[in-house]
N, C-alpha and C positions, 0 to 999 in steps of 0.2 A: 519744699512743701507749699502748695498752693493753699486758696481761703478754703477751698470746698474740702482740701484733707484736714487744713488746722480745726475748721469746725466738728468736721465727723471723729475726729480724734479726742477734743475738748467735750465733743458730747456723750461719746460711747464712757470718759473719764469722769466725768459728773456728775452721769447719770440722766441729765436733762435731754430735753428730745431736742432732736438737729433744731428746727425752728424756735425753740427758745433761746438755743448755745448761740445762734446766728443774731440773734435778737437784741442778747446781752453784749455781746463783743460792739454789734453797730450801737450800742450803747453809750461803750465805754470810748468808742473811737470819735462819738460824737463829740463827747465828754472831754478829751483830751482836744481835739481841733476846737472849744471853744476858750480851751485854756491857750493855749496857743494864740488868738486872736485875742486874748485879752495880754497876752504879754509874759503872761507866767510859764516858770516849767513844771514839768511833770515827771515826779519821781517814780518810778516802780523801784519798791525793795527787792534786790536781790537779782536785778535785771538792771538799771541802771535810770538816769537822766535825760528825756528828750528837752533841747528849748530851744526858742527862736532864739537865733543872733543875724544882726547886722553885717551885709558882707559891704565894706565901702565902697567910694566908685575907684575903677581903675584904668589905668591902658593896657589894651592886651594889643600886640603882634600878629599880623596873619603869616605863616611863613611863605606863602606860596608867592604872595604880593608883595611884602614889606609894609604893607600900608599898616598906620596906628589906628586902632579905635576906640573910644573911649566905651567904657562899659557901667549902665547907671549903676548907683546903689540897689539892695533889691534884700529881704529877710531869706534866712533860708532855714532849715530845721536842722539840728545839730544832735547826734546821740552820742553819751557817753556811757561804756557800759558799766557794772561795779568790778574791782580790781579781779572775787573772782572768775567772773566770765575772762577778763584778759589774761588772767594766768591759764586756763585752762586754753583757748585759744594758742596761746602761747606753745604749749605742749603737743598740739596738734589736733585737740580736738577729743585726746583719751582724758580721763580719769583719774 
């Protein structure tokens, strides 16, 4: 599902017209990457946990070459979802 389905799908469910469902999401996505830059996570119930972590520096390997290169530190966004989405996943995806 792309943004322009998950909107028209979110709007036709809401009731709200495309341009306000579009509105509210860039809303909430703001809302969520300012939390992010301030450090905190963000929970959605019943969906799960996004938050920044710290990936440290490391060496990686190129295989083609053998050469080592170090790789800085750097955040990245980490989601975890709530157990029931991974049970359901789990199952394939059914019910």
């Amino acid at each position: 599902m792309n943004n322009k389905e998950f909107i028209s799908e979110l709007s036709s469910r809401t009731g709200y017209s495309v341009d306000a469902t579009q509105q509210i999401v860039r809303q909430v996505i703001e809302r969520m990457s300012q939390s992010f830059d301030e450090g905190d996570s963000v929970f959605m119930a019943g969906f799960g946990t996004f938050e920044v972590k710290k990936r440290l520096e490391r060496i990686i390997v190129n295989p083609s070459t053998m050469q080592r290169m170090m790789v800085p530190p750097k955040l990245v966004l980490n989601f975890k979802p709530v157990q029931s989405i991974k049970d359901k996943l789990k199952k394939g995806g059914a019910e």
